[in-house]
N, C-alpha and C positions, 0 to 999 in steps of 0.2 A: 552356431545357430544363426541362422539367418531367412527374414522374410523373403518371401518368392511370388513371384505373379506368374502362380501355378493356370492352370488352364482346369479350371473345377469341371468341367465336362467330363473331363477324361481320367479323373479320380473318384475311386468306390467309397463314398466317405462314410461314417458309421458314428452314432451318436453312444454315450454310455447308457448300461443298461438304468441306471440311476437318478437317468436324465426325466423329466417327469412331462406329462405331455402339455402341460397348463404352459412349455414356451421357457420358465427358468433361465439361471444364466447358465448354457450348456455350451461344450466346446465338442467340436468332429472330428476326427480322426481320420486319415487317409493311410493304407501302407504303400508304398512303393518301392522296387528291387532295392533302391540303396539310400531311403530317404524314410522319414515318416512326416505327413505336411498334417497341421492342427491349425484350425481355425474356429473364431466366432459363432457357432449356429445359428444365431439372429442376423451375423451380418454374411453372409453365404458370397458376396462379392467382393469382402473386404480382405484385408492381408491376411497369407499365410503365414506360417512359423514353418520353417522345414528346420528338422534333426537327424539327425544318424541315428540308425534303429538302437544303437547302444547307448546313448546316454536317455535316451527315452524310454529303452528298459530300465535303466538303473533310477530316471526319476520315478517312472512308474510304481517300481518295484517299494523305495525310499516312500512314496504317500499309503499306498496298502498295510504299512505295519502303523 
């Protein structure tokens, strides 16, 4: 795991559907070929988090149950 100074222009970022539109504390998601980068949705210029699409499925997977 490690932050990156991803270039946010050029990532499709996507908020969860849970996210509520009053602002909340909500994180974005970005996929990329071998990478998934999540960050802040308040702070949109602030650091990324990038993971490898497999352990981010398996957290993902670990908070849904």
């Amino acid at each position: 795991m490690t932050t990156a100074n991803v270039p946010h222009e050029e990532l499709s970022w996507h908020k969860s559907s849970y996210s509520g539109s009053g602002g909340g504390e909500c994180v974005e998601v970005a996929h990329a070929a071998s990478t998934v980068h999540i960050r802040d949705s308040k702070e949109r210029r602030g650091p990324v988090l990038s993971v490898a699409p497999t352990p981010w499925a398996a957290f993902i997977e670990s908070v849904a149950r």
